[in-house]
C-alpha positions as CSV (number, residue, x, y, z in Angstrom):
1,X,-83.7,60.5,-145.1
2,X,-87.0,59.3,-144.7
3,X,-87.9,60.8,-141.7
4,X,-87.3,64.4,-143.8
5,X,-89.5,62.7,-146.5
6,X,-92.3,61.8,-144.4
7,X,-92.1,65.2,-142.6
8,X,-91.6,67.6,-145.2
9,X,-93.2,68.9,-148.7
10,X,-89.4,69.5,-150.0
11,X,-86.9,66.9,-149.3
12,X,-84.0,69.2,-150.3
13,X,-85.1,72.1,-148.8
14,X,-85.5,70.5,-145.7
15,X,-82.0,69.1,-145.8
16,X,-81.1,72.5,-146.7
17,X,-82.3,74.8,-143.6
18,X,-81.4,71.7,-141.5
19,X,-77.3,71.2,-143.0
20,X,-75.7,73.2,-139.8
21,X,-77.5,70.2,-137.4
22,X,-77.0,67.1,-139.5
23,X,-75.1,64.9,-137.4
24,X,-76.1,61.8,-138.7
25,X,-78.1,59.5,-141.4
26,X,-79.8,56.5,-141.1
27,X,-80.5,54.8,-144.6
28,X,-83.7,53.3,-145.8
29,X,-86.4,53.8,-148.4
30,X,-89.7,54.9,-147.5
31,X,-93.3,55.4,-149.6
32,X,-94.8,58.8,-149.2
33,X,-97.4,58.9,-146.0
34,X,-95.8,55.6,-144.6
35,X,-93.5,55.0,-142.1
36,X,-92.1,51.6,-143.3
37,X,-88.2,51.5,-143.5
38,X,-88.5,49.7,-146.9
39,X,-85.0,48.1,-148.2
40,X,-82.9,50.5,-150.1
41,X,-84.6,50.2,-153.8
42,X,-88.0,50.3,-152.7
43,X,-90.0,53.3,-151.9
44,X,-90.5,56.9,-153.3
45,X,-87.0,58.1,-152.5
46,X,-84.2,59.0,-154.7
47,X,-81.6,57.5,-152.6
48,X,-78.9,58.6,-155.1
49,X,-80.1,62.3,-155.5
50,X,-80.7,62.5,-151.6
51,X,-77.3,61.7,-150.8
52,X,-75.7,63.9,-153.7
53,X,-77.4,66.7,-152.2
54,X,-76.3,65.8,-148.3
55,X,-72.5,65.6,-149.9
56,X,-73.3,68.6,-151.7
57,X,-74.2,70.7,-148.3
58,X,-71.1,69.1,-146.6
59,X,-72.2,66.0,-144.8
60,X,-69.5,62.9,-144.5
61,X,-71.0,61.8,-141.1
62,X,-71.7,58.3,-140.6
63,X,-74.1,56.8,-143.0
64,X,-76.3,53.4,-140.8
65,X,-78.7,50.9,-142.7
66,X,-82.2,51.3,-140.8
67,X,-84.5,48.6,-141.9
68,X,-86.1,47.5,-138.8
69,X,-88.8,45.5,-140.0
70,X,-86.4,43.4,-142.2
71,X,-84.7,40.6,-140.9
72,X,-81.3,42.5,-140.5
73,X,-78.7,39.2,-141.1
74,X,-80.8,37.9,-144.1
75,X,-81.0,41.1,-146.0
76,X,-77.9,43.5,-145.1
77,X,-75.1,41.4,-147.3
78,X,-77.6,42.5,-150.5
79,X,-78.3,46.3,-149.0
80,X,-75.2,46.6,-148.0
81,X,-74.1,45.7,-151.9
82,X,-76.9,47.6,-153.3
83,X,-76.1,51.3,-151.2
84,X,-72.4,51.0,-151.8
85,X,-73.1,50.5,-156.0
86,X,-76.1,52.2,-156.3
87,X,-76.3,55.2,-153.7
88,X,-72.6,55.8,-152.7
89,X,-70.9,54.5,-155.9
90,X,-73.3,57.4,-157.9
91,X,-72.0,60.1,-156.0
């Protein structure tokens, strides 16, 4: 998701014209212009709407938390929690 975000003027477009090539989806939270892997409820991204609109083209590939500047074991209990209510339970 943020990859496409950083990459690309329309998010959902870009999902879009990609859908036939989506294997796979990493999940994180990004600020426009920076390349930061920000926990799940920080950033620019509408993790919710991004996700509705990956369902919405098809997509029920595996989903991975990608927060590689976090300390994985001290914050993946709470992202984990967060993504399943807030991202995934919205759907």
């Amino acid at each position: 998701m943020g990859h496409f975000y950083l990459s690309e003027k329309d998010l959902y477009a870009a999902m879009e014209r990609a859908k036939d090539y989506i294997c796979y989806s990493h999940i994180d939270n990004m600020c426009m212009g920076e390349h930061c892997h920000k926990l799940p409820w920080e950033g620019d991204i509408d993790l919710p709407a991004a996700y509705r609109k990956l369902k919405s083209l098809g997509y029920d590939g595996p989903v991975s938390l990608d927060i590689y500047i976090q300390d994985y074991a001290a914050v993946a209990p709470q992202c984990l929690s967060y993504i399943n209510e807030n991202v995934f339970g919205l759907l």
